[in-house]
C-alpha positions, 0 to 999 in steps of 0.5 A: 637764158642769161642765167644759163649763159653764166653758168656755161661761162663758168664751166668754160673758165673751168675747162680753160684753167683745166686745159691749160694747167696739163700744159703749163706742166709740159712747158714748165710754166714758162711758156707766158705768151703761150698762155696768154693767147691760151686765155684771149681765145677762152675770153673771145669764146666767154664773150662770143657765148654773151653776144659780146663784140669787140671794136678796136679805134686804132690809127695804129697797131699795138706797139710791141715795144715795152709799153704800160697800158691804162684804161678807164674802169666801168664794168667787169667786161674789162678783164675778158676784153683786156684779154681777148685784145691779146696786147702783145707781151703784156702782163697784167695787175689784179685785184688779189681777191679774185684769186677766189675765183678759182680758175680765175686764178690759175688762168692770172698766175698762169700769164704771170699777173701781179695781184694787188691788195687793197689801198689800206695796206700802202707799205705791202702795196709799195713792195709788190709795184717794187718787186713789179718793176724790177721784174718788167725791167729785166725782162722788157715786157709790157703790163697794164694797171687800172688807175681807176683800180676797183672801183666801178663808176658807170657813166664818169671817170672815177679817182686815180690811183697813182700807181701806173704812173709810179710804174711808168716814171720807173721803166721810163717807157710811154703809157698807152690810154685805152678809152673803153666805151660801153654802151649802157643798155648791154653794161653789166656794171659789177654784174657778170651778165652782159647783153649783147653788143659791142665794147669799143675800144679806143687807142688813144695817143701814147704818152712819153714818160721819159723826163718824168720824175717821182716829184711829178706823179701826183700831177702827171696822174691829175693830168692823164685823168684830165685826158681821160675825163676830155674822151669821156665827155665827147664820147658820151656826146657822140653817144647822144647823137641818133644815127641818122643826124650822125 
């Protein structure tokens, strides 16, 4: 069965990138909202299909301010619920090999997504979050990176890669943390099948950036991944407490 459901996820992507292309044609691919809503209901549908929930923490709705979300990185389930949230007029970074991925691709391009190449390739890394940066300030739009970039770490917070911080101390605007708890029985890890349950997803704090400096990434980053480490401790705490006595 759950081979069946990846296979219905594949054509579902396919018939999405298939349907949006005809519009981006009409709207000469410069409807990027229009898209990204096209794409959160396709990954609400993907999700729905695997019995997948989404639950969202929050104290407060989403900003519609220019925004750079990060969040925690532990399963492939990240990118449809990254999506199906809808966070408003954000554009996001992507792991370029996924272009691959045929429909993927069209449907990232389409939202207007930075596509990112590997940490061993630095000088053309710089040139991407370079060219990012002067594009979001022109055009005052929100846009989420992965400090954890590729790796996936199932059960700890991984290293931090420091370019959202970079980006943030650019735009000079806050970052908004968004803890991603999974529960293990229904993590696919780097698999593409999930079992159903429900991603709860966390809004934490924003985090002002407009007195950081480049001299301070490095430090700024230890401390965000610090905060990171805090939620992930007391989540998992949590976790470990039965219902009852909760």
């Amino acid at each position: 069965m759950k081979h069946v459901k990846a296979g219905l996820s594949a054509v579902l992507m396919t018939v999405g990138a298939v349907v949006m292309l005809p519009v981006g044609v009409l709207t000469f691919f410069r409807a990027r909202r229009l898209y990204a809503w096209l794409a959160a209901r396709l990954c609400h549908a993907i999700l729905a299909l695997h019995g997948v929930k989404i639950r969202v923490h929050a104290d407060r709705p989403l900003a519609h301010t220019q925004t750079v979300y990060i969040s925690n990185h532990t399963s492939t389930l990240d990118l449809f619920v990254l999506v199906a949230l809808g966070l408003p007029n954000c554009r996001f970074f992507l792991s370029g090999f996924l272009r691959k991925i045929l429909p993927l691709g069209v449907i990232a391009w389409m939202m207007g997504t930075f596509f990112t190449v590997p940490q061993d390739r630095p000088a053309e890394r710089t040139r991407i979050f370079k060219r990012a940066a002067a594009i979001l300030r022109r055009t005052g739009e929100s846009v989420y990176l992965s400090p954890e970039g590729g790796r996936i770490l199932t059960g700890r917070i991984g290293h931090f890669n420091k370019g959202a911080f970079h980006m943030a101390t650019d735009l000079r605007v806050p970052i908004v943390p968004l803890y991603f708890r999974i529960p293990t029985e229904m993590d696919p890890g780097l698999g593409y099948m999930p079992n159903p349950g429900t991603v709860h997803v966390h809004l934490l704090a924003p985090i002002d950036t407009s007195d950081w400096t480049e001299a301070e990434v490095p430090a700024n980053a230890a401390r965000v991944r610090e905060l990171f480490v805090r939620v992930h401790e007391e989540m998992q705490c949590t976790a470990r407490i039965p219902a009852s006595a909760a």
